[in-house]
C-alpha positions in Angstrom: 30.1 20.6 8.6 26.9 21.3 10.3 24.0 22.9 7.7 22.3 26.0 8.2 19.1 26.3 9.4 15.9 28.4 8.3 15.6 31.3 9.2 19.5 32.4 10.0 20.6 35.0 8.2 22.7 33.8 5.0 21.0 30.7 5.1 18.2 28.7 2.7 15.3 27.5 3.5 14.4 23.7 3.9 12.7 21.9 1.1 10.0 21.3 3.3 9.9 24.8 4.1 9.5 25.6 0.2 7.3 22.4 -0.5 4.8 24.5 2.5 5.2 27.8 0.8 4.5 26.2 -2.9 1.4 24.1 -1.4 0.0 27.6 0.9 0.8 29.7 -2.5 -1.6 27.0 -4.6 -4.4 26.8 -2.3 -5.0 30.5 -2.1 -4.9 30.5 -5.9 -7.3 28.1 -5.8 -9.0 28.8 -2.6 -12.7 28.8 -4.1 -12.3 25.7 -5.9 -11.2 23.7 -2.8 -14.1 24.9 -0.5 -16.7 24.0 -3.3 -14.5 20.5 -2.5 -14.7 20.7 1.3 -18.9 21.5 1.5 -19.1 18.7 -1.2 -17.4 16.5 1.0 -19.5 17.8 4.0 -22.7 17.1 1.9 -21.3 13.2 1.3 -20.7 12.6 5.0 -24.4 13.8 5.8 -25.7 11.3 2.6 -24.6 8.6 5.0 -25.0 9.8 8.5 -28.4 11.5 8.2 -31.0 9.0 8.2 -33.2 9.8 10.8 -33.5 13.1 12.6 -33.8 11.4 16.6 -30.6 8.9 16.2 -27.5 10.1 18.2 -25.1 9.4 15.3 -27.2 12.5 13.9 -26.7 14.7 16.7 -22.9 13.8 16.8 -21.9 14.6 13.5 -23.8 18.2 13.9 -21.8 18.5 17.4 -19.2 17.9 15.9 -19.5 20.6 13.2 -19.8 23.0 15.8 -17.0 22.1 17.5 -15.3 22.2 14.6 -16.7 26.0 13.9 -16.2 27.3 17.8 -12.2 25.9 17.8 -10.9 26.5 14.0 -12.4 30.1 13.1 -11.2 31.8 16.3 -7.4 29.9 16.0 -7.3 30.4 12.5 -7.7 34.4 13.0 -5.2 33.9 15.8 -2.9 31.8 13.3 -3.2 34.6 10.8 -2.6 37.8 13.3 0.7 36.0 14.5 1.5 35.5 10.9 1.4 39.1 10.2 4.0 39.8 13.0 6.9 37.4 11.6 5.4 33.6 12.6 4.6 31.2 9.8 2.6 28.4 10.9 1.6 27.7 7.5 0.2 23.8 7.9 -2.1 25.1 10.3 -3.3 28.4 8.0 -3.4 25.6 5.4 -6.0 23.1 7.5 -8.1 25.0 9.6 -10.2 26.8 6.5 -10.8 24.0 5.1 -12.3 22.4 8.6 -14.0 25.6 8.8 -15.4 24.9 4.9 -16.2 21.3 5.4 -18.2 22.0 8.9 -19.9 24.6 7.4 -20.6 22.8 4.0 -22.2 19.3 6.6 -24.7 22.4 8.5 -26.0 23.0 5.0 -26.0 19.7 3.5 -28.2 18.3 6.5 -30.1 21.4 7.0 -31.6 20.9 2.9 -32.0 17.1 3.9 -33.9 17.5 6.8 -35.6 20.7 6.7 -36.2 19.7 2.6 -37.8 16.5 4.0 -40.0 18.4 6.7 -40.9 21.3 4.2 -44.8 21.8 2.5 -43.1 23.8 -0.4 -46.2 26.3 -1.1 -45.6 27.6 2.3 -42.1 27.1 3.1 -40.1 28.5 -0.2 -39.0 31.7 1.1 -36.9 29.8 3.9 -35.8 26.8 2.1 -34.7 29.7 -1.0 -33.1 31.6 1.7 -30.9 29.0 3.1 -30.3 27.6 -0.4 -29.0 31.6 -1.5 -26.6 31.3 2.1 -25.4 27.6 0.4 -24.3 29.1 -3.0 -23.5 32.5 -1.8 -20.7 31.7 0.9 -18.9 30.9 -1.4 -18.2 33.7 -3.1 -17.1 35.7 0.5 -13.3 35.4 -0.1 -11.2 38.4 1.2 -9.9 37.6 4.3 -11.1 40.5 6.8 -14.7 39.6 5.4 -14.7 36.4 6.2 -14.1 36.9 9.5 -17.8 38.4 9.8 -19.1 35.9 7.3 -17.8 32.9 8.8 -18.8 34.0 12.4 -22.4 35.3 11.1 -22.8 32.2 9.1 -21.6 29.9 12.4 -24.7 31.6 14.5 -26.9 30.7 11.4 -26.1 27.1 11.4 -26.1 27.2 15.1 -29.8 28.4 15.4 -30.9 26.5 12.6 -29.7 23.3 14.2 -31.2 24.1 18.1 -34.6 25.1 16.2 -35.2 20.9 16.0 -32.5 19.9 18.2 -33.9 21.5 21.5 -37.8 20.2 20.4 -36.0 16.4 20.6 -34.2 17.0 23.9 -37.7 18.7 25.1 -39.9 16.3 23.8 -42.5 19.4 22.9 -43.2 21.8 20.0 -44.1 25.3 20.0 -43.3 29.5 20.7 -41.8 28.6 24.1 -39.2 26.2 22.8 -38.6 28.5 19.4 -38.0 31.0 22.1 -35.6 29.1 24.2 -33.8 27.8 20.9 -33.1 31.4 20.6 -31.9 32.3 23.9 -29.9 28.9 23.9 -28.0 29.9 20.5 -27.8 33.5 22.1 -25.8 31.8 25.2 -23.6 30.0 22.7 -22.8 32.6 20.3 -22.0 34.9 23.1 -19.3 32.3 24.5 -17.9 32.2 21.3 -17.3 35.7 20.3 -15.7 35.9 24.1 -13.3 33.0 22.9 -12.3 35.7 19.7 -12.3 38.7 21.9 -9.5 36.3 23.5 -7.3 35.1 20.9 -7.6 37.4 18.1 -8.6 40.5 20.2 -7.2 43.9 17.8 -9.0 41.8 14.6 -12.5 40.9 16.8 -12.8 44.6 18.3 -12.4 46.3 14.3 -15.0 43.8 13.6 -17.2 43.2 16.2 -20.4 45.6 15.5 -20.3 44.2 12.2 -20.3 40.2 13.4 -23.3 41.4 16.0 -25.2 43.4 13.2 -25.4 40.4 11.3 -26.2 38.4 14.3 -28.9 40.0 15.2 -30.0 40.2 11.5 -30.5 36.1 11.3 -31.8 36.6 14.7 -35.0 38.7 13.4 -35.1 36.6 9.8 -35.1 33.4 12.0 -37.9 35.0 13.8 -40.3 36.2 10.9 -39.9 33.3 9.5 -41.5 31.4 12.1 -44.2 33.8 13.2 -44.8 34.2 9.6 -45.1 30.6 9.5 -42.6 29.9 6.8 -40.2 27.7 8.7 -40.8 23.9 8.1 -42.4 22.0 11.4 -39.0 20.1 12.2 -38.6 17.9 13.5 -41.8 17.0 12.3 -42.3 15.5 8.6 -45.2 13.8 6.4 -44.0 10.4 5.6 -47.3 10.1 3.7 -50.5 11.7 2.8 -53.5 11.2 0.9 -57.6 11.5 0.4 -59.5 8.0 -0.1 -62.9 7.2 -0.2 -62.7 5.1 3.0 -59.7 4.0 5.8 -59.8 1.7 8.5 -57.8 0.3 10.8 -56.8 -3.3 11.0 -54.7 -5.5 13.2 -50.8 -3.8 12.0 -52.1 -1.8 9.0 -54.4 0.8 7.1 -56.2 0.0 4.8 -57.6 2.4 2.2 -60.4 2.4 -0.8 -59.3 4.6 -3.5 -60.1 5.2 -7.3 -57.2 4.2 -10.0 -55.1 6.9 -10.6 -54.3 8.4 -13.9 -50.6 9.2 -14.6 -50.8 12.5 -14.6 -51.3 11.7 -10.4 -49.1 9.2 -10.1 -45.9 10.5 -12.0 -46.8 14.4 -12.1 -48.2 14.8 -9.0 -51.4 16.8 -10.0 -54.1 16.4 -7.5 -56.7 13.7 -7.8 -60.3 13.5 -8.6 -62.5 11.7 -6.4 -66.1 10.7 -7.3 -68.7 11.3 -4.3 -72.4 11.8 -3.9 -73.1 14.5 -1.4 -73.0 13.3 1.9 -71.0 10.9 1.6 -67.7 10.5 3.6 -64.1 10.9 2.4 -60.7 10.4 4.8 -57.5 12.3 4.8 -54.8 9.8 6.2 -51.0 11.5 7.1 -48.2 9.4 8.4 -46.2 12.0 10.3 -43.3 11.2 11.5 -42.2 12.7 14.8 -38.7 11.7 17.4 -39.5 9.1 20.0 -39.6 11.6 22.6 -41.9 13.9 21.3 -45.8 14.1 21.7 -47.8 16.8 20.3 -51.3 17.5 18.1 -51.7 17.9 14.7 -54.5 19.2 12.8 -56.2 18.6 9.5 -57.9 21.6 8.3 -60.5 20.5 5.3 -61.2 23.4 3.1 -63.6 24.0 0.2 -62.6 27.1 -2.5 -65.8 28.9 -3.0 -65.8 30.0 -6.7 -68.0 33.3 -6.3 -66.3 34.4 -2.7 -63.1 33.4 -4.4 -61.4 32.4 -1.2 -61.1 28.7 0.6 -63.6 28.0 3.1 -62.8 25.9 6.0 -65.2 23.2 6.4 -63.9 21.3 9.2 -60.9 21.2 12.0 -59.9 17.9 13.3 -57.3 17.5 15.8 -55.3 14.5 17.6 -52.4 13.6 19.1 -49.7 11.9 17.6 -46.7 10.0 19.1 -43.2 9.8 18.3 -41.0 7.1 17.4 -42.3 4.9 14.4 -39.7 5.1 11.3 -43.0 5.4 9.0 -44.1 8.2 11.0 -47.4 8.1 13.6 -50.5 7.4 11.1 -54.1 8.7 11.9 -56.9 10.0 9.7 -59.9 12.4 9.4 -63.2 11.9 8.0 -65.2 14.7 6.8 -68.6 14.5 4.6 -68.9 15.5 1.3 -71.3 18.9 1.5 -69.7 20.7 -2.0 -68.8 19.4 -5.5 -65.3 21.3 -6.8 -61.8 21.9 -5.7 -60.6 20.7 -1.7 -57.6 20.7 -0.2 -56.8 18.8 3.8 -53.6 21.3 5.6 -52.0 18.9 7.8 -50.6 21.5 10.3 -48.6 21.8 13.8 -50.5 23.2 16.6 -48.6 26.1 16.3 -49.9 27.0 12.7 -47.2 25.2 10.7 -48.7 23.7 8.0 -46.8 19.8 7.3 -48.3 19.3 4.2 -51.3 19.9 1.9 -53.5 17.5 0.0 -55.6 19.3 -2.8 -58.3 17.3 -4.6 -61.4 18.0 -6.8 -64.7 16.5 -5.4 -66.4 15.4 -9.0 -70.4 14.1 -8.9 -70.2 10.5 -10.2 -72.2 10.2 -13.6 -71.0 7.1 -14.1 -69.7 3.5 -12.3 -65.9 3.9 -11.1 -63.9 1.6 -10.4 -62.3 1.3 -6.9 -59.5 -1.0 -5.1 -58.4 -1.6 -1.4 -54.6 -0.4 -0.8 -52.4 -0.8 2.1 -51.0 2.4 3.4 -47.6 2.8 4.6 
């Protein structure tokens, strides 16, 4: 006796057949839950790939998250239009979202490591919020025709976010040209990819196509405000560390600094230190920035006084150099400005472009009586 097979009239399906059905039937009810699992799972890989922002292992795993995107979210609308003409293919409607979830969920993991890491928070917030919101919100896109738009938008977010600091390592420079040919880059990319839907899921792309390029071109213009706004962190570049100290030199493999003991409001709550100075006299701002090994660019320490009656910070002084990539501590330089106002200061440490790195606040207090001072070794 030979047994029937699926799908012949009169017949029963296979037990793997219903073992498929019962597993696709349990992941849709508990679709949500399982992509929380998949961008969790994205966010563990990038703990132990993402160490530095230069090494190749970095740039793999990001490649291949895009790979992953540009295949799976075009087959999986291809898998699902065939479904709806007869054809199953239910291990492959089972796998591909969650390739699509686990991608997306390594983009956003290493985007908040890296662009967390390279972020001054007073003047970065809006962005880092934004792409924190686009973290927590996508998952809560679930019907399928949205997601479609969602996932596609979402793809040309992570795409451009990535080019922003991979194309500055490539390029070995910083500035408007290479945000501007990030763009056009991600531009080129995108377009290739929508052509690859037009091609395999072409009735689905062309009900939804104005609404994937509306939302295209909607990151397009964020991404843009945010850097001429100068919001966007300076990635790749990042303060390893930053401080003001009464006096820094250089010696033979080190920097060494003179500081006054800090209280533990400075050391464990971060509120910004008082230095005691007689006019005239000099204080340093040291910043080890950390830049890839191919880059070589200019920073810029902007010392700034607030004026109490004028209400508004005065800049004092502008020092600029040139740093070098390469050093895991960063590239480590200093500034040295003289003391001409008692009350609040504060360095930026900013790109040449305007992006400020980071931002050391301090309050210049008249000594009235003997301090007490030690010599530190900076990293």
């Amino acid at each position: 006796h030979r047994p029937e097979e699926a799908g012949v009239p009169g017949s029963s399906p296979g037990p793997s057949t219903d073992m498929l059905q019962a597993i696709f039937l349990w992941t849709k009810n508990h679709e949500r839950h399982l992509s929380a699992f998949a961008m969790v799972a994205g966010f563990i890989v990038d703990s132990f790939f993402f160490k530095r922002i230069d090494l190749w292992q970095t740039h793999v795993v990001f490649a291949s998250y895009t790979v992953a995107c540009f295949i799976a979210i075009p087959l999986l609308h291809w898998f699902e239009m065939r479904a709806e003409r007869g054809h199953s293919f239910l291990r492959l409607r089972l796998i591909l979202p969650f390739i699509i979830q686990f991608a997306l969920g390594g983009f956003w993991s290493g985007f908040i490591v890296f662009y967390g890491r390279s972020a001054s928070i007073g003047a970065s917030w809006p962005f880092l919020l934004f792409l924190l919101l686009v973290f927590l919100g996508s998952e809560y896109f679930n019907r399928y025709h949205s997601r479609l738009v969602f996932t596609s938008v979402l793809f040309f977010f992570a795409l451009y976010s990535y080019a922003i600091f991979a194309v500055p390592i490539y390029t070995g420079t910083i500035g408007t040209g290479t945000f501007l040919a990030s763009g056009a880059l991600v531009i080129g990319i995108f377009a290739l990819f929508t052509t690859l839907l037009r091609i395999v899921a072409r009735e689905r792309f062309l009900v939804y196509v104005w609404n994937i390029r509306q939302g295209a071109f909607t990151v397009l213009i964020l991404m843009n405000l945010f850097y001429f706004s100068n919001i966007l962190p300076p990635l790749p570049l990042s303060a390893e560390a930053v401080g003001v100290y009464h006096t820094v030199v250089r010696v033979p493999g080190a920097y060494l600094a003179m500081t006054e003991a800090e209280s533990w409001q400075v050391r464990f709550l971060g509120f910004s230190p008082r230095l005691h100075v007689v006019l005239g006299e000099p204080l340093s701002a040291y910043s080890s920035i950390f830049a890839p090994t191919t880059l070589t660019t200019t920073i810029v320490h902007y010392w700034q006084w607030y004026d109490p009656i004028q209400k508004e910070w005065i800049t004092k002084a502008t020092i600029a150099y040139s740093i070098v990539g390469g050093r895991d501590g960063g590239y480590r330089g200093y500034s040295t400005v003289l003391m001409s106002e008692f009350g609040k200061w504060r360095v930026n440490i900013e790109t040449i472009d305007g992006r400020r790195i980071a931002r050391i606040p301090f309050t210049a207090e008249r000594i009235t009586s003997p301090i007490s001072e030690e010599t530190i070794t900076l990293k």
